[in-house]
ZADO-1210 file (C-alpha; in nm, 4 decimals, padded with zeros to 6 digits):
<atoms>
<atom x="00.0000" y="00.0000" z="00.0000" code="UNK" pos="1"/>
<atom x="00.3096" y="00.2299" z="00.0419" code="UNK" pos="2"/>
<atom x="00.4231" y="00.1803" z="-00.3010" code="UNK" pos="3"/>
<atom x="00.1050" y="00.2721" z="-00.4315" code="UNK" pos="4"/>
<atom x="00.0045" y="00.5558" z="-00.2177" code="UNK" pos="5"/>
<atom x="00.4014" y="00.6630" z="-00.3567" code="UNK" pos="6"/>
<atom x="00.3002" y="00.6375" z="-00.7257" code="UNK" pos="7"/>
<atom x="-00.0240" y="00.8164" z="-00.7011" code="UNK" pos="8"/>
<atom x="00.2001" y="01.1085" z="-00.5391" code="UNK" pos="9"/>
<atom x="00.4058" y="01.0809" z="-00.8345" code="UNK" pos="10"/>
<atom x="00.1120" y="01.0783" z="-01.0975" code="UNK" pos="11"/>
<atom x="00.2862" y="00.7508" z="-01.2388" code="UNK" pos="12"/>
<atom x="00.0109" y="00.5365" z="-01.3287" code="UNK" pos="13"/>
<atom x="00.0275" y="00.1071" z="-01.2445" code="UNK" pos="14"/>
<atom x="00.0706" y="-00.1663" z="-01.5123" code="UNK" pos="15"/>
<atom x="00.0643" y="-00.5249" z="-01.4561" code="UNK" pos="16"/>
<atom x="00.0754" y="-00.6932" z="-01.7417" code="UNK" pos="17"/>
<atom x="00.0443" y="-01.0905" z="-01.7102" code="UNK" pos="18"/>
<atom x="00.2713" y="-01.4065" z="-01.8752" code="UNK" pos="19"/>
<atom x="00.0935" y="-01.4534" z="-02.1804" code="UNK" pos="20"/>
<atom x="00.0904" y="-01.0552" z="-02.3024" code="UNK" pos="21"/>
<atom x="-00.2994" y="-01.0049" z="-02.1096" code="UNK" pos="22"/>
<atom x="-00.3466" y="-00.7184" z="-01.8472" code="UNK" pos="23"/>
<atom x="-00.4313" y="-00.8204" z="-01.5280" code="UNK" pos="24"/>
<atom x="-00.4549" y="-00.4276" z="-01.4154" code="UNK" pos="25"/>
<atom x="-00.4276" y="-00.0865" z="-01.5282" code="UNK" pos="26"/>
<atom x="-00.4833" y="00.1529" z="-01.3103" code="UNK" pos="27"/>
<atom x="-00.4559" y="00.5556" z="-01.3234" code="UNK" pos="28"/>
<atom x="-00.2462" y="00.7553" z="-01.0072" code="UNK" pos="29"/>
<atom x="-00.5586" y="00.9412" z="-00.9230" code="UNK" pos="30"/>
<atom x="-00.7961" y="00.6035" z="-00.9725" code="UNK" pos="31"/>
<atom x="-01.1282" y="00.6090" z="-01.1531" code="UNK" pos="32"/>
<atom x="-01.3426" y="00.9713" z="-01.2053" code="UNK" pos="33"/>
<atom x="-01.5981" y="00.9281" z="-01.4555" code="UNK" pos="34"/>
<atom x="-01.6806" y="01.2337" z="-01.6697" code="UNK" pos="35"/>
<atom x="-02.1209" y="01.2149" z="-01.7100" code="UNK" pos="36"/>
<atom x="-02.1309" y="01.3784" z="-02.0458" code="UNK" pos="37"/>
<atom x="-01.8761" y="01.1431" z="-02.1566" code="UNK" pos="38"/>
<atom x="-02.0305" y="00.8280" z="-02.0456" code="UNK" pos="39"/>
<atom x="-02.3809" y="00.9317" z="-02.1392" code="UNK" pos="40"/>
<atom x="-02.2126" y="00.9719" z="-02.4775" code="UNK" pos="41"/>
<atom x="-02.1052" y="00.6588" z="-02.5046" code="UNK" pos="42"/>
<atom x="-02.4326" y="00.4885" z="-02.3987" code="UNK" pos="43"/>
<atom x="-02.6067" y="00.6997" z="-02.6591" code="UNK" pos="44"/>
<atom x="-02.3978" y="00.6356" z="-02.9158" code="UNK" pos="45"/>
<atom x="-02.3671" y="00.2437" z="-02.8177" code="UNK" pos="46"/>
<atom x="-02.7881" y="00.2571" z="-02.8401" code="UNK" pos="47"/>
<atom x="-02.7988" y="00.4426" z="-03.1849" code="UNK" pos="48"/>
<atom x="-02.7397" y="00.1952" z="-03.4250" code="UNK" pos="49"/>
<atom x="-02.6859" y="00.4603" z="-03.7174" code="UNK" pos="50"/>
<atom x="-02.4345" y="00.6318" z="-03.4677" code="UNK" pos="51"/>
<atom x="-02.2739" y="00.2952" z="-03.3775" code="UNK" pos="52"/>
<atom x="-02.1935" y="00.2043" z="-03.7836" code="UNK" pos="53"/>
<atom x="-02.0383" y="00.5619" z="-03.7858" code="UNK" pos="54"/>
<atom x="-01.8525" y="00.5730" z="-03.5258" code="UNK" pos="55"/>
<atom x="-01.7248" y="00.1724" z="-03.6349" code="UNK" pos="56"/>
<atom x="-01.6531" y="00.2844" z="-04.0119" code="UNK" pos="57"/>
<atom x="-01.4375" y="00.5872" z="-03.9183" code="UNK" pos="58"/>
<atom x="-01.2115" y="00.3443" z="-03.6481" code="UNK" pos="59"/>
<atom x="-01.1364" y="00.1202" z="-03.9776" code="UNK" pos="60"/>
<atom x="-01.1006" y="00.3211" z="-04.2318" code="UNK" pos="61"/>
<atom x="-00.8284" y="00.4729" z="-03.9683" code="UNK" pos="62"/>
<atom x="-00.6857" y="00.1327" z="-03.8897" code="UNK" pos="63"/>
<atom x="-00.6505" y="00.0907" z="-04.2820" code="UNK" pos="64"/>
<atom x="-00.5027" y="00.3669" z="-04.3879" code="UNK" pos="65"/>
<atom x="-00.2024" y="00.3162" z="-04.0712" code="UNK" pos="66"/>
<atom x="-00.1927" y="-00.0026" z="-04.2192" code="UNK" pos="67"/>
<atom x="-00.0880" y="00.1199" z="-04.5803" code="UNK" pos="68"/>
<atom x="00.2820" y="00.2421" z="-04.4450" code="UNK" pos="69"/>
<atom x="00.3240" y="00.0191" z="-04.2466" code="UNK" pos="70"/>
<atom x="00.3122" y="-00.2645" z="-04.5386" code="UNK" pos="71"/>
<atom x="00.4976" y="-00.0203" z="-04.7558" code="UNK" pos="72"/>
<atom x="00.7773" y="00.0369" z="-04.5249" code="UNK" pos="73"/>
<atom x="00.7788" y="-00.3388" z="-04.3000" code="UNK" pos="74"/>
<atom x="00.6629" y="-00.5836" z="-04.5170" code="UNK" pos="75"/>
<atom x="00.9062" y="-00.7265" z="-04.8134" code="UNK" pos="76"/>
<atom x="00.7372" y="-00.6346" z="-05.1284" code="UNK" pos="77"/>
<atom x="00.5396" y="-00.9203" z="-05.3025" code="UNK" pos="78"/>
<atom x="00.2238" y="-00.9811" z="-05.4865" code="UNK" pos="79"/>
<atom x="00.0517" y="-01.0499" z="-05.1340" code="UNK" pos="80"/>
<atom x="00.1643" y="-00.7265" z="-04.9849" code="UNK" pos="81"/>
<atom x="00.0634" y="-00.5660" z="-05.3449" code="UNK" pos="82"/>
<atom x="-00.3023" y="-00.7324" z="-05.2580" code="UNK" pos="83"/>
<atom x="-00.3035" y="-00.5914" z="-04.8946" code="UNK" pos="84"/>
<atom x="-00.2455" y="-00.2852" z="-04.9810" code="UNK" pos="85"/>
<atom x="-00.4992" y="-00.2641" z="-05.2715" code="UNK" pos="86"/>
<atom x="-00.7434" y="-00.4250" z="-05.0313" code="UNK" pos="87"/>
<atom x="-00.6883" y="-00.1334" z="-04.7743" code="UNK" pos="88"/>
<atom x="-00.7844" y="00.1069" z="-05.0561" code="UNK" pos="89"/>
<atom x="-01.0677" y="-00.0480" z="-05.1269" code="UNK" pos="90"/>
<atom x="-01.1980" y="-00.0874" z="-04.8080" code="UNK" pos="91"/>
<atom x="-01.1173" y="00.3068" z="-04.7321" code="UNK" pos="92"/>
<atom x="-01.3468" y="00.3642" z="-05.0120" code="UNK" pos="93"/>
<atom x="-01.6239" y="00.1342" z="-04.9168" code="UNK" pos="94"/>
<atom x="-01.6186" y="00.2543" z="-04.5753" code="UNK" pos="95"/>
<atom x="-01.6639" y="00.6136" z="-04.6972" code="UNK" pos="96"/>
<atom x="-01.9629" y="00.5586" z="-04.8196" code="UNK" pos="97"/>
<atom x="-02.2733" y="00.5169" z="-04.5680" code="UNK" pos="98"/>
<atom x="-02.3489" y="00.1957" z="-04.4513" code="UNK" pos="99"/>
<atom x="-02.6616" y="00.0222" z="-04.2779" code="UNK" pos="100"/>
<atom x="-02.5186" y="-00.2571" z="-04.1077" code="UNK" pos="101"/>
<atom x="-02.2597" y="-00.3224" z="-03.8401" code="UNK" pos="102"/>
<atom x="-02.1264" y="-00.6549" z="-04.0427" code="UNK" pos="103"/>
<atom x="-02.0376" y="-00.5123" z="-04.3344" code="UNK" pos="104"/>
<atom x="-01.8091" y="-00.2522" z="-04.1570" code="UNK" pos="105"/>
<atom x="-01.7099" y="-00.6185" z="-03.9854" code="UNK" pos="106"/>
<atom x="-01.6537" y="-00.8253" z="-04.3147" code="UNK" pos="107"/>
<atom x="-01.4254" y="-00.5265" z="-04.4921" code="UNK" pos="108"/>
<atom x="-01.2151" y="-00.5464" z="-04.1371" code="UNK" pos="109"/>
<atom x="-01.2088" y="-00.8898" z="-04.1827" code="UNK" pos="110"/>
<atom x="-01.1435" y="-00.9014" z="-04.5387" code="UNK" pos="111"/>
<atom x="-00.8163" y="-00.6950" z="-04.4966" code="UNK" pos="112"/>
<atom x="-00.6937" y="-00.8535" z="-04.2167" code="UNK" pos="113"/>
<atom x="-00.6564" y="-01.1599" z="-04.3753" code="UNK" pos="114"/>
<atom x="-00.5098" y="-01.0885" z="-04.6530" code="UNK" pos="115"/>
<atom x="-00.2727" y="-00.8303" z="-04.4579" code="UNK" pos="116"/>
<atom x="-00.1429" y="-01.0661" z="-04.1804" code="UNK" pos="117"/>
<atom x="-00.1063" y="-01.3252" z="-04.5149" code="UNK" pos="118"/>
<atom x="00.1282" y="-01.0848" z="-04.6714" code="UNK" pos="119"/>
<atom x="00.3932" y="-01.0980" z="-04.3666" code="UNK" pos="120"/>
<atom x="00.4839" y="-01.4385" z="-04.4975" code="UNK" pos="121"/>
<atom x="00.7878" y="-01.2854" z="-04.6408" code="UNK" pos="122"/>
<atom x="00.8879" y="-01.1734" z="-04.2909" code="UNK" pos="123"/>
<atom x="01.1944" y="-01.3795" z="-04.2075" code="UNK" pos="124"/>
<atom x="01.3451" y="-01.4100" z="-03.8535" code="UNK" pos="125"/>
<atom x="01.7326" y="-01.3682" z="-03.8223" code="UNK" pos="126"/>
<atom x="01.8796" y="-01.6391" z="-03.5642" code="UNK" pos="127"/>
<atom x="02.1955" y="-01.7679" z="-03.3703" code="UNK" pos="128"/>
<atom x="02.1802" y="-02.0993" z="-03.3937" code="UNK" pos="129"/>
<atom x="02.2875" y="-02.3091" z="-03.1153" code="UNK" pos="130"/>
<atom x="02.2473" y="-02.6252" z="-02.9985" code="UNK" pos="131"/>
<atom x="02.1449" y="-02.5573" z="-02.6480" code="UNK" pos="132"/>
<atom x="01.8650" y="-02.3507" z="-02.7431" code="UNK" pos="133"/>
<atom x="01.6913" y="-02.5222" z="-03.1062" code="UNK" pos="134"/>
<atom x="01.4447" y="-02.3087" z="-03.2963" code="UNK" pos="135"/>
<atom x="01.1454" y="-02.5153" z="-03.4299" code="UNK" pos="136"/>
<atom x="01.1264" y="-02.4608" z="-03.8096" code="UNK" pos="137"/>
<atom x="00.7912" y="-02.2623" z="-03.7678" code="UNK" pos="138"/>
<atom x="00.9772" y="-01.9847" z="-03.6048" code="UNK" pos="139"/>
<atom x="01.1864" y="-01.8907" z="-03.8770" code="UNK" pos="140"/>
<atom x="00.9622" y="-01.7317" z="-04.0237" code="UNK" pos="141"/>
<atom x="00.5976" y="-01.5944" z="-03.9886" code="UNK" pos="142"/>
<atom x="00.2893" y="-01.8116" z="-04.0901" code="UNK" pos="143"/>
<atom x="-00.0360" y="-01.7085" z="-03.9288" code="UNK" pos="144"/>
<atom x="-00.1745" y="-01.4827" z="-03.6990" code="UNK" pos="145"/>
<atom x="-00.4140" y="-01.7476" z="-03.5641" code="UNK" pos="146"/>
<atom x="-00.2278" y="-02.0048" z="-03.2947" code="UNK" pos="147"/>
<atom x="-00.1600" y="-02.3123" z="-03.4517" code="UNK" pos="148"/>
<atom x="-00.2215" y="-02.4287" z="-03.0758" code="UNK" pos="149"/>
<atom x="-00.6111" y="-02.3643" z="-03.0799" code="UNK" pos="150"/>
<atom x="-00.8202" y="-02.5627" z="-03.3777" code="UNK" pos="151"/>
<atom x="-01.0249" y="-02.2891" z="-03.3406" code="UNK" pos="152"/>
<atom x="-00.8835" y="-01.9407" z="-03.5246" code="UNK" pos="153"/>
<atom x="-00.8025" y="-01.7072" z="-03.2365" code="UNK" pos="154"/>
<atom x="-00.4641" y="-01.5212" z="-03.1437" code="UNK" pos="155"/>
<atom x="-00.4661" y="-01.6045" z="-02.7881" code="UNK" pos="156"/>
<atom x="-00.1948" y="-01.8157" z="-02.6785" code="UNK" pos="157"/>
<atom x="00.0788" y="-01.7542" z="-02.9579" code="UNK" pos="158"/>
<atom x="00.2687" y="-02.0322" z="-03.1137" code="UNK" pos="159"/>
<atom x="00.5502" y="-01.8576" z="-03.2605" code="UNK" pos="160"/>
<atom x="00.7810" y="-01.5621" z="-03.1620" code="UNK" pos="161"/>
<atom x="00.6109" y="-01.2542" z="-03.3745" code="UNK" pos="162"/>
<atom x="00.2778" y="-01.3218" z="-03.2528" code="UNK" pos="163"/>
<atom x="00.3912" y="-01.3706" z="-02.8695" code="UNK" pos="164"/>
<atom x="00.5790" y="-00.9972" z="-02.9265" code="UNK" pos="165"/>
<atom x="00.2505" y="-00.8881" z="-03.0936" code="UNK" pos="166"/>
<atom x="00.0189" y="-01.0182" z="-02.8494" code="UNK" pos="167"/>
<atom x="00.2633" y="-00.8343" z="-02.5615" code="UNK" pos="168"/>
<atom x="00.3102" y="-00.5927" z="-02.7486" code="UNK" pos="169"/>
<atom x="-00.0938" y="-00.5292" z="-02.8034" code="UNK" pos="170"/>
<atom x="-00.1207" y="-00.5785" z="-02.4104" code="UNK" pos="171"/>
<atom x="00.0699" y="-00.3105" z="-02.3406" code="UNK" pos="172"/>
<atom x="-00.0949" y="-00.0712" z="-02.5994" code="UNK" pos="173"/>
<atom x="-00.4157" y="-00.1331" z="-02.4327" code="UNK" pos="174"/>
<atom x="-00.3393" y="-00.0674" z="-02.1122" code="UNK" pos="175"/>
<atom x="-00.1734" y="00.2993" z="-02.2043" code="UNK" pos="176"/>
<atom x="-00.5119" y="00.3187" z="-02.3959" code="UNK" pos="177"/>
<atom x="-00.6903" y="00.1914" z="-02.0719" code="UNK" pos="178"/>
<atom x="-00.4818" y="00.4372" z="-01.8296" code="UNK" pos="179"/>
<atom x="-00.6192" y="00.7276" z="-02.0941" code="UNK" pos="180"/>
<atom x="-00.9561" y="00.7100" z="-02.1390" code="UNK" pos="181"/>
<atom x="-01.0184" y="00.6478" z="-01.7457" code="UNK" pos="182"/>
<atom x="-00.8343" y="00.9551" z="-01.7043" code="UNK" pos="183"/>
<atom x="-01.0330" y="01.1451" z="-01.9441" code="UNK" pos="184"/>
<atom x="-01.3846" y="01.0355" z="-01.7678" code="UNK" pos="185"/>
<atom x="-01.4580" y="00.7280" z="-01.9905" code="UNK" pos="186"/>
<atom x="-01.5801" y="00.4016" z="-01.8736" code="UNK" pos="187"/>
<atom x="-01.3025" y="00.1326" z="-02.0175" code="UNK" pos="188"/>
<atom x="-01.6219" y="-00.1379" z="-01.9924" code="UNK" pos="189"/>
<atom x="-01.8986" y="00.0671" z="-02.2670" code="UNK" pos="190"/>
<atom x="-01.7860" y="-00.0240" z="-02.6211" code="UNK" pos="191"/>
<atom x="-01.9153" y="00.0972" z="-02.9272" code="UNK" pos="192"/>
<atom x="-01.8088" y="-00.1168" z="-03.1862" code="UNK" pos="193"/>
<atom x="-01.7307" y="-00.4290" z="-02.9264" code="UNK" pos="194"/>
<atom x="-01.9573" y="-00.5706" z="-02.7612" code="UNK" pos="195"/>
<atom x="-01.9449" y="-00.5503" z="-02.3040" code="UNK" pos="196"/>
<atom x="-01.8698" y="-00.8486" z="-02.1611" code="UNK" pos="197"/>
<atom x="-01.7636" y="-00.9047" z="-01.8166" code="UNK" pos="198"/>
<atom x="-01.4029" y="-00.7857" z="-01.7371" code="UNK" pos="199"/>
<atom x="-01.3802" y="-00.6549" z="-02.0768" code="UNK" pos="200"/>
<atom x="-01.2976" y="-00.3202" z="-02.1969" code="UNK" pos="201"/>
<atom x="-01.4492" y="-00.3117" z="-02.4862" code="UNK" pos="202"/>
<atom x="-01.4515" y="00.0577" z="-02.5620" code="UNK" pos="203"/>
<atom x="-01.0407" y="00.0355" z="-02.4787" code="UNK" pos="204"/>
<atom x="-01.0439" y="-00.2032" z="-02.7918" code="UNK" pos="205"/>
<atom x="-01.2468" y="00.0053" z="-02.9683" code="UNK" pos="206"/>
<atom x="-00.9433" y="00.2814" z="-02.9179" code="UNK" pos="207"/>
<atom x="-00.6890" y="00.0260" z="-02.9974" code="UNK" pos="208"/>
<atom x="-00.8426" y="-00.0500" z="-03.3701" code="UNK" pos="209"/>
<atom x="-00.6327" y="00.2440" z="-03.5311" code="UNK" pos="210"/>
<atom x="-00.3234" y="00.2088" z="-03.3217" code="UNK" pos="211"/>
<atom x="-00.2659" y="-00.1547" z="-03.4409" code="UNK" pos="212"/>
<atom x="-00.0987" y="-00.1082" z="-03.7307" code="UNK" pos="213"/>
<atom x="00.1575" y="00.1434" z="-03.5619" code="UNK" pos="214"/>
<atom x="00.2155" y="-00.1036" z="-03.3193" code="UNK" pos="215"/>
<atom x="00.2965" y="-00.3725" z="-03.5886" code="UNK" pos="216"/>
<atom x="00.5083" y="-00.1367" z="-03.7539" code="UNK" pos="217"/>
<atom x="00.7336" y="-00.1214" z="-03.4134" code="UNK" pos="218"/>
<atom x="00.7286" y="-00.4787" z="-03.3523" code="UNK" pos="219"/>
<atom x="00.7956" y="-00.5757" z="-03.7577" code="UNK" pos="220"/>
<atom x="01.1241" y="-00.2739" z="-03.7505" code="UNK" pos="221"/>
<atom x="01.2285" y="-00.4569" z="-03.4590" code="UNK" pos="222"/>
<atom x="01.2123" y="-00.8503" z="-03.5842" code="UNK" pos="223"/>
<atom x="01.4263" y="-00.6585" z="-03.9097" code="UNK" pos="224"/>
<atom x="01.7204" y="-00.5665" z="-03.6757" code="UNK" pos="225"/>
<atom x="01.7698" y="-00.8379" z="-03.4417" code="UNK" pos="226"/>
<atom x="01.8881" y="-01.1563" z="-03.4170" code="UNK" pos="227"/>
<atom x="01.6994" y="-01.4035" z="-03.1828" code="UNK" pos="228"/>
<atom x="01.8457" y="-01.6866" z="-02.9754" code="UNK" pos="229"/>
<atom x="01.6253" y="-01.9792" z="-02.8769" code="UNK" pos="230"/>
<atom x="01.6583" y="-01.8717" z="-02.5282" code="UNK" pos="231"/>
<atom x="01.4770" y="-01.5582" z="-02.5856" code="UNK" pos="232"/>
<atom x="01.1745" y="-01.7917" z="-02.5781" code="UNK" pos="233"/>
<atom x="01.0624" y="-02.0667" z="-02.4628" code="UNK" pos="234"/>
<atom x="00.7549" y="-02.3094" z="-02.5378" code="UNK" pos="235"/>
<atom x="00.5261" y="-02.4955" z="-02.3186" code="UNK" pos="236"/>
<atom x="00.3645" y="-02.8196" z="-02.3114" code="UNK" pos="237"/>
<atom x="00.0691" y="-02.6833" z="-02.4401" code="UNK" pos="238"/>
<atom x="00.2086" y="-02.5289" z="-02.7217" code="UNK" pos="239"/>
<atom x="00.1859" y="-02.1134" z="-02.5786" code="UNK" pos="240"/>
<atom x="00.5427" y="-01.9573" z="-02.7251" code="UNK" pos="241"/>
<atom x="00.6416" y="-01.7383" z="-02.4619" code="UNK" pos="242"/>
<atom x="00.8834" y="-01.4377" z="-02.4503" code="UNK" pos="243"/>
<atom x="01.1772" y="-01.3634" z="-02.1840" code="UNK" pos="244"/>
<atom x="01.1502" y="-01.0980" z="-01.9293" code="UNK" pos="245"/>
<atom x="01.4483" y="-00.9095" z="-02.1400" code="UNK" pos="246"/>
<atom x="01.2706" y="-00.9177" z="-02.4311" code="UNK" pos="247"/>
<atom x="00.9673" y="-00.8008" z="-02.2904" code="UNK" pos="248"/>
<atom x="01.1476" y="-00.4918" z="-02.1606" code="UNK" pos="249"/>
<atom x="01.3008" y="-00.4356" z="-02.5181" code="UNK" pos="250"/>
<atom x="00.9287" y="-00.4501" z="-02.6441" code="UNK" pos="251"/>
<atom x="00.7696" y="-00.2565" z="-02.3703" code="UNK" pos="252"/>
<atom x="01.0199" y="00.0490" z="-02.4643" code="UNK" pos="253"/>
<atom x="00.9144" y="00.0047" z="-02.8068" code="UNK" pos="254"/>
<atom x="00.5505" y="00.0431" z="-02.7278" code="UNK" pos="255"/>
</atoms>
């Protein structure tokens, strides 16, 4: 209780972030202060379905036009990065127009997102080998965003070295995002584009749609420089690829 009562003196806000990249708790140095107007606009705008679309289609077309440098400038050039990028174009321009129903703002994310993740295929990782510390083949390069752990297609529990520094990396962005919009009088838990559920922040996710593809660019500029050891990870019995505590500090100063 000292330490904290010391950080809230210092206006330094508290991060715990747990082993698998997910935040166990973000809190603020002054704690929660919810601004009315603010929350009242975000249950009016969750209940308008018009307003909801809206607000959705502008948080894409934002997360695809970040997207755009970052393939430019991070991704080797190939027909698949030719395709994401033309797909992000297209979906800016669908997006601008005015649309009636939640999942097609859904599909065009979805759309993109495959075919943008598919496109970091030419991504190759740089390693030391050794044989003390083995790298399977599927980390020598990147394959999927999905977990090869899970049969089902979700990016929880990484099986391979980019997506355990994304999914960290993603953990960390949402708990700045988290720290912010309590600070500003928002409630973390009223999303507008995802959907409440308990101990979710869905309107923090909602924030994090557009920063995404900066974040990517960070972690993709730093898989270009470095060269891994095996010992900068490590994988479980179930399959989860985890990162080491210095390369989460690397990543968290990235971030």
């Amino acid at each position: 209780f000292d330490v904290l009562s010391w950080l809230s003196e210092q206006e330094t806000a508290l991060v715990r972030i747990k082993w698998d990249g997910g935040v166990a708790i973000a809190a603020t140095a002054n704690g929660f202060a919810a601004n009315q107007s603010k929350v009242d606009w975000q249950r009016e705008t969750n209940r308008s379905i018009e307003k909801r679309i809206a607000f959705a289609s502008d948080l894409i077309s934002q997360k695809l036009q970040n997207s755009i440098p970052t393939l430019e400038k991070f991704v080797p050039k190939s027909d698949l990065r030719d395709s994401a990028i033309a797909k992000a174009n297209s979906g800016i321009e669908k997006l601008s127009v005015r649309l009636t129903d939640m999942q097609e703002v859904r599909a065009i994310e979805a759309v993109f997102g495959a075919t943008y993740f598919r496109s970091w295929s030419a991504v190759k990782l740089d390693w030391q080998h050794s044989s003390k510390y083995p790298v399977p083949e599927h980390w020598l390069s990147y394959s999927y965003r999905s977990s090869l752990r899970d049969a089902k297609a979700t990016n929880f529990g990484a099986s391979d070295p980019v997506n355990a520094m994304l999914n960290y990396a993603y953990a960390i962005l949402q708990s700045k995002l988290q720290i912010t919009a309590i600070a500003d009088g928002y409630d973390p838990t009223i999303g507008i584009m995802h959907h409440a559920q308990k101990n979710n922040p869905a309107y923090v996710f909602d924030l994090m749609e557009p920063e995404r593809p900066k974040v990517d660019a960070k972690i993709l500029d730093f898989v270009s420089k470095m060269k891994f050891s095996g010992a900068d990870f490590t994988l479980n019995k179930s399959g989860v690829c985890r990162i080491s505590p210095q390369l989460a500090r690397a990543i968290a100063t990235l971030v």
